[in-house]
N, C-alpha and C positions, 0 to 999 in steps of 0.2 A: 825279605823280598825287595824288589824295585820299586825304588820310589817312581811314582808316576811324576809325567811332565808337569802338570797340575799340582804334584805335591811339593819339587822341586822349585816352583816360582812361588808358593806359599812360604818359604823358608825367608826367614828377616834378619837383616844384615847384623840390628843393633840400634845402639845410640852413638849420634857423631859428635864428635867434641864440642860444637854449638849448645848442645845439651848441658854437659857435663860442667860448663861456662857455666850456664844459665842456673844453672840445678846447686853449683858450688856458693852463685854469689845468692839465692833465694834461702839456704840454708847460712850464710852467714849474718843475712838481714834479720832474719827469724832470729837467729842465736842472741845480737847483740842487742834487739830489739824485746827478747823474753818473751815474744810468740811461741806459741807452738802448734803445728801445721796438720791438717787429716789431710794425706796428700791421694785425690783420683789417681789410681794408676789406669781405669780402662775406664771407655765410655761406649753407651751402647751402639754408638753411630758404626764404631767400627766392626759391628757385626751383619752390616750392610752387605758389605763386599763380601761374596765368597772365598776369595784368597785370603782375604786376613782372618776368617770364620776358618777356615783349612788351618792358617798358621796358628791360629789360638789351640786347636785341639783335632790333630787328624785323628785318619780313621784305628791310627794302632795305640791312638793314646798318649803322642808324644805333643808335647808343646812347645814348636820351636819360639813361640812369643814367649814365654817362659826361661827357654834355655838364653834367649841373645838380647831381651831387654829385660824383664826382670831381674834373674839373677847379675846380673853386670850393675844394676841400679841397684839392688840391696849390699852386694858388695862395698861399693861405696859409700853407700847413705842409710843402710840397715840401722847404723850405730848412732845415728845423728840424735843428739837429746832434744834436738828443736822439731823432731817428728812423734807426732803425739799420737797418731793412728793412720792407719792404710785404707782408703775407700777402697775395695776389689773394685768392684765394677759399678758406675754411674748408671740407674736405671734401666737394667735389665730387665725387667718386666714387660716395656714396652717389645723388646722381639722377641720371647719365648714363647711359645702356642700356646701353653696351656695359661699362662697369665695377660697374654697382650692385650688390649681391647679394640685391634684393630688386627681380623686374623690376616690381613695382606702385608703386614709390619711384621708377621712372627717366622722367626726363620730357624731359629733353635729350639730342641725342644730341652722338656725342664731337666731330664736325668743328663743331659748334657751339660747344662748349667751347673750342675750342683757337683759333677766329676770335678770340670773347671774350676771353678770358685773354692774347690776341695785341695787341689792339687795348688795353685797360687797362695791361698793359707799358710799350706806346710811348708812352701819356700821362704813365706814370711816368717813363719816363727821357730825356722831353722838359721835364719840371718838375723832376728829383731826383737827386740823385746817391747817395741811399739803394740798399740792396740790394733783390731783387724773390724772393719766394720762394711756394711754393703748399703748404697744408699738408695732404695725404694723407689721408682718413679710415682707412687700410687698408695695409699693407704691401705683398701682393700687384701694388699699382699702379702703385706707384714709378717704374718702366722710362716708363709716361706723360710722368710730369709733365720724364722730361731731353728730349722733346721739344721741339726747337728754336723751334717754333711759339707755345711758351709766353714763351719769352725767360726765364726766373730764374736768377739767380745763384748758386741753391742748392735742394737739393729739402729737402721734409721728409715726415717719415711718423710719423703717431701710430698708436701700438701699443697697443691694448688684447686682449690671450689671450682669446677667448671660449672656457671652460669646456666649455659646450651644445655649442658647435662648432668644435671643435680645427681642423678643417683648411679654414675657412672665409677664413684668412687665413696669411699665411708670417709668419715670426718673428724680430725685427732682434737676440734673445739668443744669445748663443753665435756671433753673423757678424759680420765685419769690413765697414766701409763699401767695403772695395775690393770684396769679395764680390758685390757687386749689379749689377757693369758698366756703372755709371753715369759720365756724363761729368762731372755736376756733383757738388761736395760733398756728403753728404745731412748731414741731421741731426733728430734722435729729436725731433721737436718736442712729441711728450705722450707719457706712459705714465703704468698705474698706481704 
């Protein structure tokens, strides 16, 4: 069918060579430096905007963020041995309804999330043999992201104690990672 107006300005050009600059000399720093990088590819901010929400995953399933910055980024840097794993997405929890804690912040819902984060996986480990991981805004969620749907190789959970509101979130202090009955690794990826 026709793509709608709305779908057509959802569509993303890419990465401009400022990037590609940028992204060549962070991967050579890394390289001679013997870093090795978990590189964010999305953050949940950008799920704000309805157009970039459209471009991540319209309604027939295609992903033009996918087709024009991803794939052109793993193409490149799939291979790089100074990238150690892939964060999909930086704290998605905070805008999916059924995990937000704030329902005026939640603008996706979950089986949407886990199509996305499904389909982004397969482009990774069809370019990479990098690890594939998601990193949690919240503790509480964790149990989500070992969802097989997601495909990662490892979970993470950033913990930050809200003060205000103690039981707003669960607490990775004082618990062991087996504690969590998780199938895959976790690991504390921020804290204060």
């Amino acid at each position: 069918g026709r793509a709608t107006r709305r779908e057509i300005e959802a569509r993303i050009a890419g990465l401009d060579a400022e990037f590609f600059q940028d992204m060549d000399a962070a991967i050579e720093i890394a390289s001679a430096s013997g870093v090795r990088l978990c590189l964010v590819l999305l953050d949940y901010l950008w799920f704000h905007d309805p157009q970039r929400r459209l471009a991540l995953l319209d309604r027939y399933g295609a992903s033009h963020f996918l087709d024009q910055v991803i794939d052109p980024f793993l193409d490149r840097y799939g291979k790089a041995t100074a990238i150690h794993s892939f964060d999909l997405i930086n704290e998605p929890d905070w805008v999916i309804h059924e995990l937000a804690t704030n329902p005026r912040r939640s603008v996706w819902p979950l089986d949407r999330l886990r199509t996305f984060a499904g389909l982004m996986s397969g482009r990774i480990r069809a370019h990479s043999t990098a690890l594939i991981t998601l990193g949690g805004g919240r503790v509480a969620p964790v149990r989500e992201w070992d969802n097989p749907s997601y495909d990662l190789d490892f979970l993470q959970v950033h913990s930050y104690p809200d003060v205000r509101y103690p039981n707003r979130d669960d607490s990775v202090f004082g618990r062991t990672a087996a504690s969590f009955g998780l199938r895959k690794p976790l690991l504390i990826g921020e804290f204060p």
